[in-house]
Backbone as JSON Lines, residues from 0, in Angstrom:
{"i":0,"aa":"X","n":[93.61,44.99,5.95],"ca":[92.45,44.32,5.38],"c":[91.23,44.68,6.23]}
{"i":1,"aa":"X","n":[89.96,45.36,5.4],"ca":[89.02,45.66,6.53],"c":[88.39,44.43,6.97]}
{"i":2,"aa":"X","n":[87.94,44.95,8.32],"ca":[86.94,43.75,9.05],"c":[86.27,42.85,8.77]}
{"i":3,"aa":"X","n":[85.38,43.36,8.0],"ca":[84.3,42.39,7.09],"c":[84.87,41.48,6.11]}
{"i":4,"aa":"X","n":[86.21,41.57,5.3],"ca":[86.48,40.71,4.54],"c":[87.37,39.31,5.7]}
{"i":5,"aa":"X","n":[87.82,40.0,6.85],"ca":[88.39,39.27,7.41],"c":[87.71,38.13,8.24]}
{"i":6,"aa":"X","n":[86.21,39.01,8.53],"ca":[85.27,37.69,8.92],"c":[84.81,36.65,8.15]}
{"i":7,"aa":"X","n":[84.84,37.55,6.52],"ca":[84.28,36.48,5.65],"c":[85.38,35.3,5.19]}
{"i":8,"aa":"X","n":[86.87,35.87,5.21],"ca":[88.02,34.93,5.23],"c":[87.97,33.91,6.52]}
{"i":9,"aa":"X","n":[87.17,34.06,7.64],"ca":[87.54,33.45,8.44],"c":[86.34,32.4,8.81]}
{"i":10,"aa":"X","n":[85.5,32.56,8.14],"ca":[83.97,31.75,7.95],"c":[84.25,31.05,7.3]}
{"i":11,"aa":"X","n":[84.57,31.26,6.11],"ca":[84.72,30.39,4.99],"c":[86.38,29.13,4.96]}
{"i":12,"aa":"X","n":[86.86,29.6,5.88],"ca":[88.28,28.69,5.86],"c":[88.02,27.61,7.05]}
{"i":13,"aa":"X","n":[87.96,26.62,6.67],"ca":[87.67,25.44,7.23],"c":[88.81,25.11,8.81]}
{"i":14,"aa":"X","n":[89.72,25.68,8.6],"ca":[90.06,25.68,9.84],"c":[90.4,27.12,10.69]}
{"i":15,"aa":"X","n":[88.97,27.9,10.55],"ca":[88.47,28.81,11.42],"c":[88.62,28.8,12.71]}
{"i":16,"aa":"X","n":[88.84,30.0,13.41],"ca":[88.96,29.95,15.09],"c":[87.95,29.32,15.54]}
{"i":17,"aa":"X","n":[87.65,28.3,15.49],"ca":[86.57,27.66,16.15],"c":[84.96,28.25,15.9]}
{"i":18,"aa":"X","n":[84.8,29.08,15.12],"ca":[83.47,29.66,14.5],"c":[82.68,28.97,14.7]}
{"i":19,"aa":"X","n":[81.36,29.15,15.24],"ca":[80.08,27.76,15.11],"c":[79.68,27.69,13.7]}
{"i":20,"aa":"X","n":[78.95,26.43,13.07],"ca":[78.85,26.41,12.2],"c":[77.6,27.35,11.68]}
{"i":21,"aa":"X","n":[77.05,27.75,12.9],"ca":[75.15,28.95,12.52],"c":[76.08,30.15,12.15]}
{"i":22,"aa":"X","n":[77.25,30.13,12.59],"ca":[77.47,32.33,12.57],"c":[77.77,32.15,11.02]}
{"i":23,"aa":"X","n":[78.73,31.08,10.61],"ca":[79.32,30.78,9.09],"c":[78.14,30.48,7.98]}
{"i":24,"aa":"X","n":[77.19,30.43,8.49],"ca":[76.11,29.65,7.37],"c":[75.19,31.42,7.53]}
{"i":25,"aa":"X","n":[75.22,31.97,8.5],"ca":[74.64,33.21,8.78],"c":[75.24,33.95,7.42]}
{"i":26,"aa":"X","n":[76.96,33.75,7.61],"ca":[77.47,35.02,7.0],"c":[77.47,34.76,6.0]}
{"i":27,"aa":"X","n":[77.46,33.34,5.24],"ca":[77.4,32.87,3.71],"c":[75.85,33.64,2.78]}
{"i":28,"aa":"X","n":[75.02,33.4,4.01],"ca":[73.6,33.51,3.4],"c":[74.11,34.92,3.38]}
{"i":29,"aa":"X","n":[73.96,36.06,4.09],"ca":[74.04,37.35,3.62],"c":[74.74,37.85,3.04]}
{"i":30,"aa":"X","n":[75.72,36.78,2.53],"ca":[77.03,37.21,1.02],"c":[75.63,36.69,0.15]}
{"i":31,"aa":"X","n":[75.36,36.02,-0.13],"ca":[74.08,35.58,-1.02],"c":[73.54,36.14,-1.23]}
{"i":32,"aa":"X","n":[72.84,36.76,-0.12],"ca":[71.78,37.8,-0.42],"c":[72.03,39.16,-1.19]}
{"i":33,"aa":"X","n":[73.71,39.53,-0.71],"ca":[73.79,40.52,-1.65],"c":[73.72,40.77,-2.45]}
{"i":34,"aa":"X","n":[74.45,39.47,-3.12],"ca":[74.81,39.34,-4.34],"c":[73.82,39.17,-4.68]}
{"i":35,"aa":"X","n":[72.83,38.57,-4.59],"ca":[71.42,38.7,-5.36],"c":[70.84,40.06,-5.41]}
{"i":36,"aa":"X","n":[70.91,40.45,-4.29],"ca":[69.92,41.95,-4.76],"c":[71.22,42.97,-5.71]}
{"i":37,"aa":"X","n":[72.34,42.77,-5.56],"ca":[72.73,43.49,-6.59],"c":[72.91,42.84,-8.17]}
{"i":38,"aa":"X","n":[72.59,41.58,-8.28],"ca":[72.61,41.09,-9.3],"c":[71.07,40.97,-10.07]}
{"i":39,"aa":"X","n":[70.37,41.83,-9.5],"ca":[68.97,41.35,-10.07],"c":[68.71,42.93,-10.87]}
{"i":40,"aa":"X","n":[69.37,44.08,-10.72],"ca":[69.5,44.92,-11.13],"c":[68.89,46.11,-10.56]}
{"i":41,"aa":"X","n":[68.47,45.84,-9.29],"ca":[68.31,46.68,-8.19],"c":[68.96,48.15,-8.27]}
{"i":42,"aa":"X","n":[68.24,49.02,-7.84],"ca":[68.95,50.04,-7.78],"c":[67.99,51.37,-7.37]}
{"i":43,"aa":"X","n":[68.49,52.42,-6.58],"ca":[67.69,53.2,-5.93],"c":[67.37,54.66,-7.46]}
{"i":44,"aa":"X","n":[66.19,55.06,-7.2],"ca":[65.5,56.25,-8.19],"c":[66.9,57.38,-8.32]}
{"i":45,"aa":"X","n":[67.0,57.49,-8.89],"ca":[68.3,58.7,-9.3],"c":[67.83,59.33,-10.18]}
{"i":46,"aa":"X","n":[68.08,60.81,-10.68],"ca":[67.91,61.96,-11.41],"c":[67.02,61.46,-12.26]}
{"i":47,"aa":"X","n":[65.85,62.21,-12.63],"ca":[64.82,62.05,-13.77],"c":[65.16,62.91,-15.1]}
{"i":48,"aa":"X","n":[65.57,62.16,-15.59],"ca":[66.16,63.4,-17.14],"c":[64.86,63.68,-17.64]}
{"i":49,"aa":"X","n":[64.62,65.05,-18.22],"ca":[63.25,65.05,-18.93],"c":[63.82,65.07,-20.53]}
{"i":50,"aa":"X","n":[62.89,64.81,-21.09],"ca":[63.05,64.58,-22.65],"c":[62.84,65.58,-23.61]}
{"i":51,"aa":"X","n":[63.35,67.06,-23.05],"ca":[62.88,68.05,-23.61],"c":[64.32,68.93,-23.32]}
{"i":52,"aa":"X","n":[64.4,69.94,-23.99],"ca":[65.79,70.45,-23.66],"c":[64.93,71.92,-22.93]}
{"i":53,"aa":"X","n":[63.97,72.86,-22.81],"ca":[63.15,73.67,-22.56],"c":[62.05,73.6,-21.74]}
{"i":54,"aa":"X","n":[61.4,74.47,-20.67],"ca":[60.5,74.33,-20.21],"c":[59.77,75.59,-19.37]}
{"i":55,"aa":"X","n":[58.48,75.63,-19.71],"ca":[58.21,76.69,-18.93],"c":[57.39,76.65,-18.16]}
{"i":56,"aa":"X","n":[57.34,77.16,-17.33],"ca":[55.91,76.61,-15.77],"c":[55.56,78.28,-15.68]}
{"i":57,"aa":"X","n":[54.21,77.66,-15.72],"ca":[52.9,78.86,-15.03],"c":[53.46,79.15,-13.85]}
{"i":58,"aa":"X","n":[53.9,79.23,-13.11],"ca":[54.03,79.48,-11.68],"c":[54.66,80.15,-11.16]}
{"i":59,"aa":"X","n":[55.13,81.59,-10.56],"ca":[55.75,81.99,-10.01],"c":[56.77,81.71,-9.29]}
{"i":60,"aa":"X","n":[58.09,82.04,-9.85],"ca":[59.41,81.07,-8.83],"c":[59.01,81.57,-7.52]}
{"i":61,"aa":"X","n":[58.48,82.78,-7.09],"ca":[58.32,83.22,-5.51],"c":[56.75,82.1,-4.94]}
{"i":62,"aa":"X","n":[56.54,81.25,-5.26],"ca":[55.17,80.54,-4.98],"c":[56.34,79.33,-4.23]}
{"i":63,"aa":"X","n":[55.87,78.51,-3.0],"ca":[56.3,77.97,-2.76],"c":[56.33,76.79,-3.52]}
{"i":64,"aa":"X","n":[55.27,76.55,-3.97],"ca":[55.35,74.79,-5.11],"c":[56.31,75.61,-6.45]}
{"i":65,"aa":"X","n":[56.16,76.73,-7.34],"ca":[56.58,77.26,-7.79],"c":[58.41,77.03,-7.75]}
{"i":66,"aa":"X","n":[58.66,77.28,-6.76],"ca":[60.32,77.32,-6.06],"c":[60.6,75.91,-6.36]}
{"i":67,"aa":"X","n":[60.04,75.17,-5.48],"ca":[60.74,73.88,-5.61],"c":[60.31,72.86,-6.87]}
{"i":68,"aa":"X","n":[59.24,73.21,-6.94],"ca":[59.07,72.45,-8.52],"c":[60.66,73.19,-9.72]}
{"i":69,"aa":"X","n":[61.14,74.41,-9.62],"ca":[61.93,74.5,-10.23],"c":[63.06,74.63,-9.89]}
{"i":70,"aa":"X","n":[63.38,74.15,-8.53],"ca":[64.48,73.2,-7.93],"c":[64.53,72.02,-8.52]}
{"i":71,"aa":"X","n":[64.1,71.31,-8.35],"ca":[63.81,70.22,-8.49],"c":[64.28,69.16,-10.21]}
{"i":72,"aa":"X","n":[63.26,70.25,-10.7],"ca":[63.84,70.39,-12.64],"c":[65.5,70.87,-12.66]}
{"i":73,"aa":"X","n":[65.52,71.8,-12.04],"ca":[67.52,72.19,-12.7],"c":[68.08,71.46,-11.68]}
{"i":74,"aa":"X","n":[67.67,70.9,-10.45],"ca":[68.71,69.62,-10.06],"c":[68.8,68.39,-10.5]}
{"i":75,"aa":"X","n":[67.71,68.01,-11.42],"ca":[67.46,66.72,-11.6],"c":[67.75,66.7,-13.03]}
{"i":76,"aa":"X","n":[68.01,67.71,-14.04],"ca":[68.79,67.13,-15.6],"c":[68.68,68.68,-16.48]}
{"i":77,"aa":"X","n":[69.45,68.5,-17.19],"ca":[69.7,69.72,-18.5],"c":[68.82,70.29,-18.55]}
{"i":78,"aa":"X","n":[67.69,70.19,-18.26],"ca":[65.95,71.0,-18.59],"c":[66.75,72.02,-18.42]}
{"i":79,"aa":"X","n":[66.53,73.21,-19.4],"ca":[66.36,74.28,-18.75],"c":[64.71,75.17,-18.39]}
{"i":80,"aa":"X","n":[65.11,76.15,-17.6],"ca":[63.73,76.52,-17.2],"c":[63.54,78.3,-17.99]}
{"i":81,"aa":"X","n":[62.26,78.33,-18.67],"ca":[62.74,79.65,-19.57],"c":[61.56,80.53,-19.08]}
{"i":82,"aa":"X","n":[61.36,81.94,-19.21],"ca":[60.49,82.44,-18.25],"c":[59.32,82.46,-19.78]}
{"i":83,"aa":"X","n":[60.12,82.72,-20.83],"ca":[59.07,83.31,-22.24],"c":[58.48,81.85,-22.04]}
{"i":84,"aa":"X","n":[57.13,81.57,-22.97],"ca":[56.27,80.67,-23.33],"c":[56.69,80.13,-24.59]}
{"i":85,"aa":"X","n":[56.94,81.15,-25.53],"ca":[57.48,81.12,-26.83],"c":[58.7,80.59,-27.08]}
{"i":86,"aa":"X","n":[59.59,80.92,-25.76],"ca":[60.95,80.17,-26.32],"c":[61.18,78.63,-25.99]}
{"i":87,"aa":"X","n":[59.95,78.0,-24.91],"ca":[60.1,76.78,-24.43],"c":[59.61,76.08,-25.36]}
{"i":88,"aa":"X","n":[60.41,74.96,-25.65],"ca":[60.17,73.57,-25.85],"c":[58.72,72.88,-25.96]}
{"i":89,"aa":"X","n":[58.22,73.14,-24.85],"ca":[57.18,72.46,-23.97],"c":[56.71,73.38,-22.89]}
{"i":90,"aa":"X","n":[55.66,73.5,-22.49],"ca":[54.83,74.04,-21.4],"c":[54.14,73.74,-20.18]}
{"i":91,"aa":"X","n":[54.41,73.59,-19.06],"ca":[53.96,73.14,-18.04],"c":[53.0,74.33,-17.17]}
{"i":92,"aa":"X","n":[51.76,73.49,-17.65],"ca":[50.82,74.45,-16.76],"c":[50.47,73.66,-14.97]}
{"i":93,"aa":"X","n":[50.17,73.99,-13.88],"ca":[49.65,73.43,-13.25],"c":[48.05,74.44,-13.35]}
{"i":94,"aa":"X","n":[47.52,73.71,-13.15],"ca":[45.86,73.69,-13.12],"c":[45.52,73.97,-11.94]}
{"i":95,"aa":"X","n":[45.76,73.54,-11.04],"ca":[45.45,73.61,-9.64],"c":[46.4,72.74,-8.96]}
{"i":96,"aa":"X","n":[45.98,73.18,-7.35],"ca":[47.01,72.66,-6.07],"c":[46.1,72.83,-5.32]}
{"i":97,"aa":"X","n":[45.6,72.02,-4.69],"ca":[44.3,72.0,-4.02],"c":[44.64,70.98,-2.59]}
{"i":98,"aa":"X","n":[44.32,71.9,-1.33],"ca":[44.88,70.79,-0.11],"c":[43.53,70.72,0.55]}
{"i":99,"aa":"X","n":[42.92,69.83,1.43],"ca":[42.15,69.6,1.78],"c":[42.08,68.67,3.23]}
{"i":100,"aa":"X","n":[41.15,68.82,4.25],"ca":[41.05,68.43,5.18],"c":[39.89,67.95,6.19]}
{"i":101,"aa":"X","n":[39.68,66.7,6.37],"ca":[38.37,66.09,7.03],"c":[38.5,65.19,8.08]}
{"i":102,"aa":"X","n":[37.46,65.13,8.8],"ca":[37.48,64.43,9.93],"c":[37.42,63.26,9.48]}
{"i":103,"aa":"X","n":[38.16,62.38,10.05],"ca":[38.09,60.9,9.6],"c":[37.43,59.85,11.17]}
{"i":104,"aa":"X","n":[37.99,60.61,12.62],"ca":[37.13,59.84,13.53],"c":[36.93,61.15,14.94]}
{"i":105,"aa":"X","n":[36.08,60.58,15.36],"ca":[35.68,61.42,16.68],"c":[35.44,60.48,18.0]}
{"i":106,"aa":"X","n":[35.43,61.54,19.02],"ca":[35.91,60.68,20.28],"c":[34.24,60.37,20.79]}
{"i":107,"aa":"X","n":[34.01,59.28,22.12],"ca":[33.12,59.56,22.09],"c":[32.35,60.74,22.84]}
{"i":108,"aa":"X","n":[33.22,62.05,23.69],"ca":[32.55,62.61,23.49],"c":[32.39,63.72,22.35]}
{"i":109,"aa":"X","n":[32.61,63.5,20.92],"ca":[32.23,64.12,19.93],"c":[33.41,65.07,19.35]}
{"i":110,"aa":"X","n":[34.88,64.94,20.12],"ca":[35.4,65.94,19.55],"c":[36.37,65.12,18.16]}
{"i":111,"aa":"X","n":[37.34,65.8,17.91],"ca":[37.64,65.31,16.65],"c":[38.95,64.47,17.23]}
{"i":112,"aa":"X","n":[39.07,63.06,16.65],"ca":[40.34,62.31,17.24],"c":[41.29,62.35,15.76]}
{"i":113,"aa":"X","n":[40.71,62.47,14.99],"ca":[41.97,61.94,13.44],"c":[41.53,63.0,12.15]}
{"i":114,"aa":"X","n":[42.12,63.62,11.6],"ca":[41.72,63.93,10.49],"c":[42.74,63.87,9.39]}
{"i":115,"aa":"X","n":[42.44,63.48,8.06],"ca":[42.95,63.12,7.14],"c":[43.01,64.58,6.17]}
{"i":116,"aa":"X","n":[44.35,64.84,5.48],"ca":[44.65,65.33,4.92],"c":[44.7,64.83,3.55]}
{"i":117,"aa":"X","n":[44.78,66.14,2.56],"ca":[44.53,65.28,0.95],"c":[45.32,66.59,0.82]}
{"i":118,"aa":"X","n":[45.71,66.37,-0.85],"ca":[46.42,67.57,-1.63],"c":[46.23,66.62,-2.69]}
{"i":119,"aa":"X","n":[45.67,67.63,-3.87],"ca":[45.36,67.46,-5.01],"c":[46.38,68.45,-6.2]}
{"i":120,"aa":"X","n":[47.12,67.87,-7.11],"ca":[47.88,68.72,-8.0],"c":[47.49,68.22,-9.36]}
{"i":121,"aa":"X","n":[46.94,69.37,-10.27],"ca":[46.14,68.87,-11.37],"c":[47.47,69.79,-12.38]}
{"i":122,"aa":"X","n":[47.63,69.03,-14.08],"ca":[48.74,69.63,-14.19],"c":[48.41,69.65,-16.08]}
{"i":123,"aa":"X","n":[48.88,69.91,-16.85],"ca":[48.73,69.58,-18.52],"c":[50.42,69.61,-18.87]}
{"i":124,"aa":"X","n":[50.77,69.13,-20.35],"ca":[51.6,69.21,-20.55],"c":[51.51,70.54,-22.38]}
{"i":125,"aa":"X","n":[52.03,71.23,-22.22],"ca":[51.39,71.81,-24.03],"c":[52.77,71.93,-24.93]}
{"i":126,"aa":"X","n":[52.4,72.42,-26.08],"ca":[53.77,72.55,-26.93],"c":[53.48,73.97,-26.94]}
{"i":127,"aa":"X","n":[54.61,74.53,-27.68],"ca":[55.04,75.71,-28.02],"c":[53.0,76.35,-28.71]}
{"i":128,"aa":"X","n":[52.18,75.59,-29.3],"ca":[51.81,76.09,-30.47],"c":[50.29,75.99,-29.37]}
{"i":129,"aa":"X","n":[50.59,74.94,-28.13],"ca":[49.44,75.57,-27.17],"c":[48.58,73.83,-27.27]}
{"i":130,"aa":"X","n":[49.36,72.94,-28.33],"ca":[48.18,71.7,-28.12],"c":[48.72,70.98,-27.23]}
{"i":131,"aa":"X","n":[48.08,69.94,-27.12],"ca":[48.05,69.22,-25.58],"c":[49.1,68.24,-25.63]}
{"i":132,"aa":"X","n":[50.2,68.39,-25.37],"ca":[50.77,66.75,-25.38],"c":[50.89,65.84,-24.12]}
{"i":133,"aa":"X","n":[50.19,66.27,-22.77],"ca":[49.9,65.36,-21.96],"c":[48.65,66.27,-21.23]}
{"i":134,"aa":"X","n":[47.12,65.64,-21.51],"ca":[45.96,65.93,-21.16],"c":[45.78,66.19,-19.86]}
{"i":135,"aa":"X","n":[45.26,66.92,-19.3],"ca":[45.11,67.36,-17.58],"c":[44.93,66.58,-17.19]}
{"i":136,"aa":"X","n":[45.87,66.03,-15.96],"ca":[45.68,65.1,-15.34],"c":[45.94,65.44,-13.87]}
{"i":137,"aa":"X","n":[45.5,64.65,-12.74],"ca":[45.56,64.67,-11.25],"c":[46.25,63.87,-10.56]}
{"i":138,"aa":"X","n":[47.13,64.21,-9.57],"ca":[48.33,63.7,-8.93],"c":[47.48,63.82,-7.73]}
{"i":139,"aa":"X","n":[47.24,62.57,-6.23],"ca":[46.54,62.79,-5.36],"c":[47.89,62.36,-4.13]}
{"i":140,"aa":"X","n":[47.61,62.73,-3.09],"ca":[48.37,62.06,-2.18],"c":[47.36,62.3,-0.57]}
{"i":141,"aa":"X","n":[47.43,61.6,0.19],"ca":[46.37,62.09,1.54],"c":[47.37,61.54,2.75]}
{"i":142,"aa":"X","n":[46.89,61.98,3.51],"ca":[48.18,61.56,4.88],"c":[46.58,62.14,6.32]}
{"i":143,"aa":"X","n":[47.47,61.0,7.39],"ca":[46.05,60.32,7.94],"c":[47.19,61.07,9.38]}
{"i":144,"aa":"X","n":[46.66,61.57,10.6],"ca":[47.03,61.76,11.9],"c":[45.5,62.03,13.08]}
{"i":145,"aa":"X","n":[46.55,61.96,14.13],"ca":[45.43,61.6,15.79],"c":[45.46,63.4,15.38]}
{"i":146,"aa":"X","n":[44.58,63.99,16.49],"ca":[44.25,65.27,16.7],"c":[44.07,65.17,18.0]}
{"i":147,"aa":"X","n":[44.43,66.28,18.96],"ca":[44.41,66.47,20.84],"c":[44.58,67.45,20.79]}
{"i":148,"aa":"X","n":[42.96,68.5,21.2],"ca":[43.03,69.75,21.96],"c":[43.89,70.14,22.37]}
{"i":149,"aa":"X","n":[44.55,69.68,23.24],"ca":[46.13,70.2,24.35],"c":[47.23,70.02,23.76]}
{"i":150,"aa":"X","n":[47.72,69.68,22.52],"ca":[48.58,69.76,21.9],"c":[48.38,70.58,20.79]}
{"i":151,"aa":"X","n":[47.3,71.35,20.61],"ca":[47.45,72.05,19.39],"c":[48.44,73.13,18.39]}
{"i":152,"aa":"X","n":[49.61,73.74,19.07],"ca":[50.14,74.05,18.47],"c":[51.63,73.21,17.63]}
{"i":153,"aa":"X","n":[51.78,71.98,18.53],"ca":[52.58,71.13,17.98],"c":[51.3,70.5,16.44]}
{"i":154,"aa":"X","n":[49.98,69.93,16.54],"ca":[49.69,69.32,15.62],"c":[49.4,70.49,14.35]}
{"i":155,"aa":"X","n":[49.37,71.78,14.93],"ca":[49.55,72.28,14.04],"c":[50.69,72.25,13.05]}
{"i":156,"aa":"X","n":[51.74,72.16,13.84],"ca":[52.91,71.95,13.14],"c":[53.04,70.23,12.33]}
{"i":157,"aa":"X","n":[52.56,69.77,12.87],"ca":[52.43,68.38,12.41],"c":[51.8,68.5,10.77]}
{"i":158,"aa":"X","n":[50.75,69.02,10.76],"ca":[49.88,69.49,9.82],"c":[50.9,69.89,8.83]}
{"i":159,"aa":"X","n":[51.0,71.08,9.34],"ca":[51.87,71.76,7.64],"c":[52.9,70.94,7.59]}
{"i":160,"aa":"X","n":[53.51,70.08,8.19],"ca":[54.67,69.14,7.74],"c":[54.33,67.91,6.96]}
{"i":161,"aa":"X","n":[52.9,67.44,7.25],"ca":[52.14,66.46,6.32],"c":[52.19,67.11,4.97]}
{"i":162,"aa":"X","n":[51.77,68.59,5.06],"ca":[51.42,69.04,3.84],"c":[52.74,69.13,2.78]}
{"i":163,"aa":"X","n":[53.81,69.18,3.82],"ca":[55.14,69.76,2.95],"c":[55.54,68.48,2.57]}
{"i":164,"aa":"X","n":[55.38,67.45,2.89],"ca":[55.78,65.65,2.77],"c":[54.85,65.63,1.63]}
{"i":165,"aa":"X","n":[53.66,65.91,1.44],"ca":[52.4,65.66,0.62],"c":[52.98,66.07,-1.1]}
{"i":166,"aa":"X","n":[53.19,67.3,-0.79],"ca":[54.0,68.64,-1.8],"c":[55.15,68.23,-2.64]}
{"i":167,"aa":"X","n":[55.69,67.55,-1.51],"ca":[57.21,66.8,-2.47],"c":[56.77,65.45,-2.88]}
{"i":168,"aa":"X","n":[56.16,64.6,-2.24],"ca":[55.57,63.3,-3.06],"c":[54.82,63.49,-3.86]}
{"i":169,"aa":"X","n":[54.13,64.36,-4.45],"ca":[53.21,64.89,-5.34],"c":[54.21,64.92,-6.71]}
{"i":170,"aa":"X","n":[55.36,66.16,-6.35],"ca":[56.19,67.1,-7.06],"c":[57.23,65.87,-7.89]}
{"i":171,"aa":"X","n":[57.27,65.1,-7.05],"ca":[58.22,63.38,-7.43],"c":[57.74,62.83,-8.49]}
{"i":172,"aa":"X","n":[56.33,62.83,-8.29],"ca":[55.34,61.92,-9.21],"c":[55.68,62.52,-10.51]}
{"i":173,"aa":"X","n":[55.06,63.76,-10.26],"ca":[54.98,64.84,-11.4],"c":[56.2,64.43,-12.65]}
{"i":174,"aa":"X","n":[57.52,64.72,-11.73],"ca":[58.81,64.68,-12.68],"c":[58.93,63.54,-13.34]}
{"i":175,"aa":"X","n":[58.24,62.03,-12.0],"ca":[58.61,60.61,-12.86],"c":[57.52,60.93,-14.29]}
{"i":176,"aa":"X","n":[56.6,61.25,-14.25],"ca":[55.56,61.29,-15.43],"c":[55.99,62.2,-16.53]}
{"i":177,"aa":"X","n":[56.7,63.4,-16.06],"ca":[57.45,63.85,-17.34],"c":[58.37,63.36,-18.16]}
{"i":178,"aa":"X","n":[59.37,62.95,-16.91],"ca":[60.31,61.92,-17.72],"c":[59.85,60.37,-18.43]}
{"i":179,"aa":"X","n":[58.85,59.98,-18.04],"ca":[58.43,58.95,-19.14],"c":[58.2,59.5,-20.5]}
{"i":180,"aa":"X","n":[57.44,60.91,-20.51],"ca":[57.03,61.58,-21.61],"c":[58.11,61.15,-22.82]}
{"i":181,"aa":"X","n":[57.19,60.62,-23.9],"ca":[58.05,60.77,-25.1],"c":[57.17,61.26,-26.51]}
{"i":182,"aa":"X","n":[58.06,62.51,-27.09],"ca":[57.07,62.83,-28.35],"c":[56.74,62.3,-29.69]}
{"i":183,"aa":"X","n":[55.68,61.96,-29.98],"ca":[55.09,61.38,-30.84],"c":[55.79,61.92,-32.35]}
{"i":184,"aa":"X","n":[56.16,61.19,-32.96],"ca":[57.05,62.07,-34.41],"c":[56.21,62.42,-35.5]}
């Protein structure tokens, strides 16, 4: 019998090894709690099915957003990904991918202490025939860090790792918004 059921057999039986009554009221409440968060219908984001059996993206599979944006689609449901325009379903253009970077504070003697990062992914959705079935829209994400002269080749690295965190929370969004997509009959 594993451990945990044997503590909870042994909390709950009134003539327990001498248990205090705080550890037993401890372990009741966090049987409670479970059971509530799994009874409320809780549950973590899993695979985004898209609602299209076809799809084609502007983007070069050798482009790094390119790559994993179509990772991402054939790990996450049946989509397939088609290179023709003509044979897809549906059309995924991105518009732009736009990253960006500003000083947000300075020291006082004037050099730069923080700068904030942004990445902008602007995207449409089209049909086969080229009309719009989800209007250009913009996905934003920004990510905030310190900056130090004498560490610069680590914050460099810091940097493009914001950007690659930025890239996939962007790329997340993207898929949840496709998969809401539903076509108008």
């Amino acid at each position: 019998m594993p451990a945990a059921f044997q503590a909870l057999r042994a909390a709950l039986h009134p003539a327990s090894q001498g248990a205090p009554r705080r550890q037993r009221r401890l372990l009741i409440g966090a049987l409670a709690a479970s059971l509530l968060i799994s009874g409320c219908g809780f549950q973590l984001r899993g695979n985004q099915a898209l609602n299209f059996a076809s799809v084609h993206l502007n983007m070069p599979a050798s482009s790094p957003l390119g790559s994993k944006l179509r990772q991402l689609i054939s790990a996450n449901s049946s989509t397939r990904i088609v290179e023709d325009p003509a044979a897809a379903e549906v059309r995924l253009q991105i518009l732009a991918n736009e990253r960006g970077r500003e000083i947000l504070s300075l020291t006082g003697a004037g050099k730069v202490r923080e700068y904030q990062l942004s990445q902008h992914l602007r995207y449409q959705l089209l049909d086969t025939a080229g009309n719009s079935l989800l209007d250009p829209a913009t996905l934003s994400a920004t990510r905030e860090y310190t900056f130090d002269d004498s560490l610069i080749l680590g914050k460099e690295q810091e940097e493009e790792l914001l950007y690659r965190d930025m890239e996939e929370d962007l790329l997340q969004q993207l898929l949840r918004r496709l998969a809401r997509f539903q076509r108008q009959p």
